[in-house]
N, C-alpha and C positions, 0 to 999 in steps of 0.2 A: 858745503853740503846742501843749501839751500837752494842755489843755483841748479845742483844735478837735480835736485827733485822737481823743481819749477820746469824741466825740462824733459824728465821722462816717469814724471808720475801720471801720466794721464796713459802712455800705452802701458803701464804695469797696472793701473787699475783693469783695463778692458781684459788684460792675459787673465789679469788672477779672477774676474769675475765670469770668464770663459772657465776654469779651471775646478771653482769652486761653486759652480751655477747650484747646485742643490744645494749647498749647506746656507746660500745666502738667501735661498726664497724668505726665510721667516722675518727677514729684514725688510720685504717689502712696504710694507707700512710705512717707515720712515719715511719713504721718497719725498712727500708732500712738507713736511717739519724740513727737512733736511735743504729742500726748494726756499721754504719762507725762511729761514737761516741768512742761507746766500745772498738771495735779495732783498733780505733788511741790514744786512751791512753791507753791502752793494748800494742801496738805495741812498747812504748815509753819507754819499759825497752828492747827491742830489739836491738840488729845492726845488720848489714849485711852480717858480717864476721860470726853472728851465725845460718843462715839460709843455712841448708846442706842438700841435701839428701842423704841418707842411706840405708843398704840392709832392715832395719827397716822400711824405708816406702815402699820398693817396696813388702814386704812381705804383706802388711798393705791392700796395692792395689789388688795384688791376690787376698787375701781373699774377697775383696769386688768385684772381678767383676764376680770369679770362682765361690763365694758360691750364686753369686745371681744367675748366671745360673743351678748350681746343686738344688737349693731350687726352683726354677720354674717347673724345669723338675721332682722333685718329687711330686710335688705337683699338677700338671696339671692334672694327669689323676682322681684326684677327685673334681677340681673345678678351670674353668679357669680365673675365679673372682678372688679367692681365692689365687693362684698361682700368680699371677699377684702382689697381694698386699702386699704380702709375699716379691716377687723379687725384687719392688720398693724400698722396706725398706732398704735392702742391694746394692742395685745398687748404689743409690746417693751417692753424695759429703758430704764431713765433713760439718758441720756447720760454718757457719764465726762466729759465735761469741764461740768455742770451746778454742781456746785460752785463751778467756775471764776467760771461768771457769777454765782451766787449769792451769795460775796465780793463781786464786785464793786456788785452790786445793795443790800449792805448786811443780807444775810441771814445765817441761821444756817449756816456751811461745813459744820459736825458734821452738824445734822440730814438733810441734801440728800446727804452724803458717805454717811450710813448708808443710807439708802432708794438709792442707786446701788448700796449693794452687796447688799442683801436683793432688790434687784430683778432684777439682773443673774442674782445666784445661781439663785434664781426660775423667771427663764425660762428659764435652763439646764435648767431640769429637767421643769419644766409644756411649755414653745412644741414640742420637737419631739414630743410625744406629741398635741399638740393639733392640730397643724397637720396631724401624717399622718392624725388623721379625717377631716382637709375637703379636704384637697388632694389631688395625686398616686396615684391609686392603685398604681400602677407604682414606688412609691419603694423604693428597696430599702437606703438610709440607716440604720443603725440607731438606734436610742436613743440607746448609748451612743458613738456616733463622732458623732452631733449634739450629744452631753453634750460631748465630750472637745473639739470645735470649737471652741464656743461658751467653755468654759473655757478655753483656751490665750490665743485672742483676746481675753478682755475678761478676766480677771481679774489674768493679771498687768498689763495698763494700768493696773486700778481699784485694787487693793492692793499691789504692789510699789510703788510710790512712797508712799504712806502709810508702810508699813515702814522704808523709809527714810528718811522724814521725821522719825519717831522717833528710829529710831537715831542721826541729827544732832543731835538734841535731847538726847540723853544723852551722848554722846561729842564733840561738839563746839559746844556751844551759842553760842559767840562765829559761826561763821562759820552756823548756825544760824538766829540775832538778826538778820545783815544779810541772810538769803535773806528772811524775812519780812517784812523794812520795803521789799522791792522788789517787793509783788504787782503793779503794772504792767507788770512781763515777763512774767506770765501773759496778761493781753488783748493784748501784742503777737503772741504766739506762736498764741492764739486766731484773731486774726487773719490770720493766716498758710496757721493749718490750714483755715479759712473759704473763704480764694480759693482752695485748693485742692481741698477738697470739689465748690465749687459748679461748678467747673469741670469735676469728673469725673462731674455731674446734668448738664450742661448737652449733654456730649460724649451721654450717656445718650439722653437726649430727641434728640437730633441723629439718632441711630442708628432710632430708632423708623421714621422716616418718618411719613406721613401718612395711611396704611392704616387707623388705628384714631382719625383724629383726634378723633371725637366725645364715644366712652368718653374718648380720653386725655382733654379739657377735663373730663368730670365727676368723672374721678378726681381732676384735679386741683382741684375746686370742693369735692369730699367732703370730700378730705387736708385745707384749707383752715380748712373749719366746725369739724374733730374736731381741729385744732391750736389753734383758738380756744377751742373750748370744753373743752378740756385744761388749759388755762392758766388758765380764768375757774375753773371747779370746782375747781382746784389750789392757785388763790389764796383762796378761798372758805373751803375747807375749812382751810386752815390759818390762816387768822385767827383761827379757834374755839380753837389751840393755839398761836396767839402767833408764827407760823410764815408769814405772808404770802407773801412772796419765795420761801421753801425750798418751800413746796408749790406753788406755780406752776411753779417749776423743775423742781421733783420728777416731775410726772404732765406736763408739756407740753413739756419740752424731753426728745427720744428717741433714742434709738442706732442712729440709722439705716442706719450702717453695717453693724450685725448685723440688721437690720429687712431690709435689701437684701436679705442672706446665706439668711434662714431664706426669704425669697418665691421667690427665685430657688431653692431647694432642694427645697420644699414644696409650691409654687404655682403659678399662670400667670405666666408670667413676666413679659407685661405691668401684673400688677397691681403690679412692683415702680417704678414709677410712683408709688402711692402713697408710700412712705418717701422715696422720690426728692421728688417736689416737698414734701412735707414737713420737705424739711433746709431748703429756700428760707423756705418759712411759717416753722418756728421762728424761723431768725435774723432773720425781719422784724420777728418778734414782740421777738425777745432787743434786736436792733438799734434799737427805739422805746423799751425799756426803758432801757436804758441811756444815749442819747441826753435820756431825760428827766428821770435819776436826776442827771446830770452838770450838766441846763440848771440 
């Protein structure tokens, strides 16, 4: 029984939260608990001496801050919607619960755990200066209250449960030893935060209407290509460093949550669309992986 659900619990989350997108708004809240969950027993096959960075993540970074600017700038001159929702997809940070999957895929947790948080940090500091060139002119946000956002929100998710996972490890390693021999409460809790995510994309696109239906299909066709080819270059590249799994993880699965955050702050806000149908793309992509990591 455990086997069938390790294998098709992640597209029965995405149906049922397609299915039941209203009744699950009021679970939004969770997402962020539900995140530090994962990745503090995630964190808890981790130490500290394994947390390095490498020319493997600074190569990781380029790609992401270089190709978001080249894919804006080609894309502009036939839609600044367009272009926009495109460069968000690759602008943002890693996902904090990348790890999660990356455990589970049989990857390095350390190396995918440090590029979430050089990346995260990253945009904190690069995305709102970037984005008030191209976006908004009217934005009157400042720097440092997009710094201080962007920090409140994602870093205590990504490092307070690390911290603690330590601290357990030195103070009480017995109850420790059995949080780690049970990383399957991680993909259930995954799974959890999954039906509810897709259900607050689903409610999203509800809201839209049909106004903009045509953009919306090629936004959603763009998100699609640049979620795929995030994943293939991500796996690519980290092959060269022994890293397969963690660099796929790394560059193709995204935080779309603060992806949403900085478009809708900076941008049109249709083009938040893009990070939106790209929570669906990733998990279809994470959801094939692990489904064939398990067969």
């Amino acid at each position: 029984m455990q086997k069938y659900l390790e294998k098709y619990l992640l597209p029965i989350a995405m149906v049922a939260g397609i299915a039941f997108h209203r009744q699950l708004a009021v679970f939004s809240p969770a997402i962020p608990y539900l995140l530090a969950m994962m990745l503090f027993i995630t964190y808890c096959r981790v130490r500290w001496s394994d947390i390095r960075f490498s020319k493997f993540h600074y190569i990781l970074l380029a790609i992401q801050y270089v190709g978001s600017a080249i894919i804006y700038l080609a894309l502009r001159p036939f839609n600044e919607t367009l272009a926009q929702a495109a460069m968000i997809c690759m602008l943002t940070a890693t996902a904090t619960s990348a790890p999660v999957v990356t455990g589970i895929l049989g990857g390095s947790i350390a190396a995918t755990a440090a590029y979430a948080i050089i990346s995260n940090l990253s945009v904190a500091l690069i995305a709102p200066l970037f984005l008030s060139l191209v976006g908004k002119s009217d934005n009157t946000i400042s720097l440092a209250a997009s710094f201080w956002h962007i920090f409140r929100s994602v870093i205590p998710i990504l490092v307070l449960p690390f911290l603690l996972a330590l601290l357990l490890r030195k103070t009480t390693p017995r109850i420790h030893k059995k949080i780690q021999s049970a990383q399957i409460v991680s993909f259930y809790l995954w799974a959890i935060a999954l039906t509810i995510v897709i259900g607050n994309i689903t409610s999203y696109v509800h809201m839209q209407g049909s106004a903009h239906y045509r953009i919306e299909i090629i936004i959603a066709t763009v998100s699609l290509v640049i979620c795929l080819l995030q994943f293939y270059f991500g796996r690519k590249i980290g092959r060269h460093f022994g890293q397969t799994v963690a660099g796929g993880q790394s560059l193709g699965q995204k935080n779309t949550v603060l992806a949403i955050w900085l478009t809708q702050t900076y941008l049109n806000p249709l083009a938040t669309l893009g990070p939106g149908m790209y929570v669906l793309w990733q998990n279809l992509v994470n959801s094939w992986q692990i489904w064939r990591e398990k067969r």
